[in-house]
C-alpha positions as CSV (number, residue, x, y, z in Angstrom):
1,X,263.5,-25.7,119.5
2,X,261.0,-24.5,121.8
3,X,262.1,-24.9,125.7
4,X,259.9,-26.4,128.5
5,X,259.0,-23.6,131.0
6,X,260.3,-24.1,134.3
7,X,259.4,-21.6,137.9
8,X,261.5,-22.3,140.5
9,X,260.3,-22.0,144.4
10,X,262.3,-21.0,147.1
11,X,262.2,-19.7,151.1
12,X,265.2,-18.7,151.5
13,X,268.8,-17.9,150.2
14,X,268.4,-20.7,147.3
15,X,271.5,-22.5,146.2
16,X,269.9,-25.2,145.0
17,X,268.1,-22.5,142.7
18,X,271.4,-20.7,141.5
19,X,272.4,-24.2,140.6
20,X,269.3,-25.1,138.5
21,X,269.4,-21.4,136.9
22,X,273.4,-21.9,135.9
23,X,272.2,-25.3,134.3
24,X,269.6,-23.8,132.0
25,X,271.6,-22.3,129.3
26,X,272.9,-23.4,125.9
27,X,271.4,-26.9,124.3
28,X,269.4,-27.4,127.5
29,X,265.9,-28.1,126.7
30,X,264.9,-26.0,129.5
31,X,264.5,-22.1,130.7
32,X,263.8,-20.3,133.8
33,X,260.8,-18.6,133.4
34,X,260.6,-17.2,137.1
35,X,261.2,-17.6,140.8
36,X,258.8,-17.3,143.4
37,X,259.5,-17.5,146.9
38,X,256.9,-17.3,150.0
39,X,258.8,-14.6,151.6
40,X,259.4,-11.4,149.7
41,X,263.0,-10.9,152.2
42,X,264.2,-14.4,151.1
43,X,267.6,-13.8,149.7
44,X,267.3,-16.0,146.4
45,X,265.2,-13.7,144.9
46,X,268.0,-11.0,144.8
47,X,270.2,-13.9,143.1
48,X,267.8,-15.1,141.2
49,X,267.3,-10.9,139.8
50,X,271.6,-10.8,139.3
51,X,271.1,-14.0,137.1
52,X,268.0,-12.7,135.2
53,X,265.3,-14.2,136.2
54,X,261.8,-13.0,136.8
55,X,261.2,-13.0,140.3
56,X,258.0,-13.2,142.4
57,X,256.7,-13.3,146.1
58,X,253.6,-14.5,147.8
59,X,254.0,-13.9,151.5
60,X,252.1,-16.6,153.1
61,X,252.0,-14.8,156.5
62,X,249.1,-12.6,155.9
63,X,247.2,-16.3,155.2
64,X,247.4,-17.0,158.8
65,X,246.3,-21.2,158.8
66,X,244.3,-20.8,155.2
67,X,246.4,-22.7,153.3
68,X,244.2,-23.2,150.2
69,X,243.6,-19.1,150.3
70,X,247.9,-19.3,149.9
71,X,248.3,-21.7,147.6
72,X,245.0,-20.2,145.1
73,X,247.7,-17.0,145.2
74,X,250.6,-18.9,144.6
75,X,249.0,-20.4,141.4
76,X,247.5,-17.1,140.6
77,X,251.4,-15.6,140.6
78,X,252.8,-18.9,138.6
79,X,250.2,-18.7,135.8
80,X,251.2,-15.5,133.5
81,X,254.4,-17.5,133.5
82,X,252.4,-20.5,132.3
83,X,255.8,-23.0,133.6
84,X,255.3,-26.4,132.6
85,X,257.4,-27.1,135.6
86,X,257.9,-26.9,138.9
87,X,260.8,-27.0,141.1
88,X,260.9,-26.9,145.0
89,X,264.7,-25.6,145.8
90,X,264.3,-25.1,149.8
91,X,260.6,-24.0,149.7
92,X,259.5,-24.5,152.9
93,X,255.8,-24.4,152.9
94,X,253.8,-28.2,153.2
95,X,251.6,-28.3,150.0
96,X,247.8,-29.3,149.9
97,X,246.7,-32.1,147.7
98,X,245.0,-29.7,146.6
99,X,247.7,-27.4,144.9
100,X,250.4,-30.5,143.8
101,X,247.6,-32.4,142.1
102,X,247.4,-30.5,139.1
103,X,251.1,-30.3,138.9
104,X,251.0,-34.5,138.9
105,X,253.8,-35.6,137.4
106,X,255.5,-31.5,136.5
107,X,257.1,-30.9,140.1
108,X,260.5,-32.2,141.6
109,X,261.5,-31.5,145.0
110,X,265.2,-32.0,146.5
111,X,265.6,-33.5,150.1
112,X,268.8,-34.0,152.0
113,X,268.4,-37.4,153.4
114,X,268.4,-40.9,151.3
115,X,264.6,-41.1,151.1
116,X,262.7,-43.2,152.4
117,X,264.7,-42.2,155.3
118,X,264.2,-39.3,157.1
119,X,261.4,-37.4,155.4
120,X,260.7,-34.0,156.6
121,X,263.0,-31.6,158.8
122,X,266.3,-32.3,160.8
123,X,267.6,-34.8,158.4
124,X,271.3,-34.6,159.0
125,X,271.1,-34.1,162.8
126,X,268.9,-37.4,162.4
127,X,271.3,-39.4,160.3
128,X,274.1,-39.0,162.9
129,X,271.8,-40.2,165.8
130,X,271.1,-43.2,164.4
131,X,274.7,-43.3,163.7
132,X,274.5,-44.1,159.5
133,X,277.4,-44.5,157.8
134,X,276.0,-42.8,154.4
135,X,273.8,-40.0,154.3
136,X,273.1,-37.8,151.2
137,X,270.5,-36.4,149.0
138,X,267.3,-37.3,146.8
139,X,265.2,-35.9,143.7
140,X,262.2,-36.6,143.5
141,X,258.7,-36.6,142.1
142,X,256.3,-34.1,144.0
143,X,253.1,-36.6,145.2
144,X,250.2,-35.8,147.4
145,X,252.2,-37.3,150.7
146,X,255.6,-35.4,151.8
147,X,258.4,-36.1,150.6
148,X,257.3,-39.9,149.5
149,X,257.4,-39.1,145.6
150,X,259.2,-41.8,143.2
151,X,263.1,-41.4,143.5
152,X,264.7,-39.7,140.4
153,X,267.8,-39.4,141.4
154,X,270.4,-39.4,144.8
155,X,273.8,-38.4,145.4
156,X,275.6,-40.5,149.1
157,X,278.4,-39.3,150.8
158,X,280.4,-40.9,153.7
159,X,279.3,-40.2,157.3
160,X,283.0,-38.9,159.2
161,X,283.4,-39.7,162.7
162,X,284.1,-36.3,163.3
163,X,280.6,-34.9,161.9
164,X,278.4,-32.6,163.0
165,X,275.2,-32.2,161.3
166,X,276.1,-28.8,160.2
167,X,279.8,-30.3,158.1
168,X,277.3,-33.1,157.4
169,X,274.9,-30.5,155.7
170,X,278.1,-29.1,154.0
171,X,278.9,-32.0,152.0
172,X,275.2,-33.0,151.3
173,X,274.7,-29.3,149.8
174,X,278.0,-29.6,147.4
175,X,276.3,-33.0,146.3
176,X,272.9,-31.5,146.1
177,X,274.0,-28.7,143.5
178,X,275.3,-31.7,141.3
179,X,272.6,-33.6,141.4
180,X,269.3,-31.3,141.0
181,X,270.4,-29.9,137.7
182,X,271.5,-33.4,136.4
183,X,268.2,-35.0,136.9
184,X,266.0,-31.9,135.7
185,X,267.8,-32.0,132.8
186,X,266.5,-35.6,131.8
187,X,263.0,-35.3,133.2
188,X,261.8,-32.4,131.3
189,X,262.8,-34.6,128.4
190,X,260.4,-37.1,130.0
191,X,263.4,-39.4,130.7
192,X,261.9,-40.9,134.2
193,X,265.4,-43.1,134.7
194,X,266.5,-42.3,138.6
195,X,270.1,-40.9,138.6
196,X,272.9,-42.2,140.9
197,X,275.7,-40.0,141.9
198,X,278.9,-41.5,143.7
């Protein structure tokens, strides 16, 4: 059985990344084939090395505002790895149309809000302003416009009176590690079907 290819990109300490890598073993139809992050300090890629993973950096600091001149060296770093997908595990970098439209339909992002609400940063701090009783997390398909890909899969949990966004975060994360591998696993069998976690 030959596995689909799978990089993994991260910024920082990468849990969501641990979590895919612990998924891809046994009858899974998918492998690791490296992690790149766009800071060589990020501490995911030391994980990533304990769990035996190839790991990569492109630092997109020396870029300056050039985002294509980042992104052509990203690509350059995935492609002797020739993934056939992409995952975005806390990579905090906005993407050109230009870089996710080749990867149409082969890159999955994670976000910790119920999309369509609350796209981009602050999501929990968000959530308890406008005083929501749910909150949780969403897969989903990588499209030109952020974080507005179709929904594969999300994962809710109750909004406590008590919460602050970083217990908020807490309990979003433990859902988030659940719910990345389980809808990975079904897409890189082109199963498309959004998965909903409790």
């Amino acid at each position: 059985m030959s596995h689909r290819r799978v990089a993994i990109l991260i910024s920082g300490g990468g849990s969501n990344m641990v979590a895919l890598l612990r998924s891809m073993t046994g009858d899974h139809p998918a492998r690791p084939v490296v992690v790149l992050s766009n800071d060589p300090e990020a501490g995911g890629l030391a994980r990533a090395r304990e769990l035996g993973v190839l790991v990569a950096a492109v630092d997109h600091r020396p870029f300056g505002r050039d985002r294509v001149a980042f992104e052509d060296a990203l690509q350059a770093a995935l492609a002797p790895h020739a993934p056939d997908l992409l995952c975005l595990a806390g990579f905090m970098r906005i993407l050109t149309p230009g870089f996710v439209g080749p990867w149409k339909g082969r890159m999955l992002n994670i976000h910790p809000s119920l999309l369509p609400l609350y796209p981009g940063l602050h999501t929990h701090a968000r959530a308890l302003a406008h005083g929501d009783r749910e909150h949780g997390c969403t897969v989903h398909e990588v499209t030109e416009e952020l974080d507005h890909g179709p929904i594969l899969g999300q994962a809710r949990v109750p909004v406590l009176t008590d919460d602050t966004p970083d217990t908020l975060a807490a309990r979003v994360l433990v859902q988030e590690h659940r719910l990345y591998p389980a809808v990975m696993r079904r897409y890189v069998t082109g199963d498309r079907t959004p998965i909903l976690l409790p």
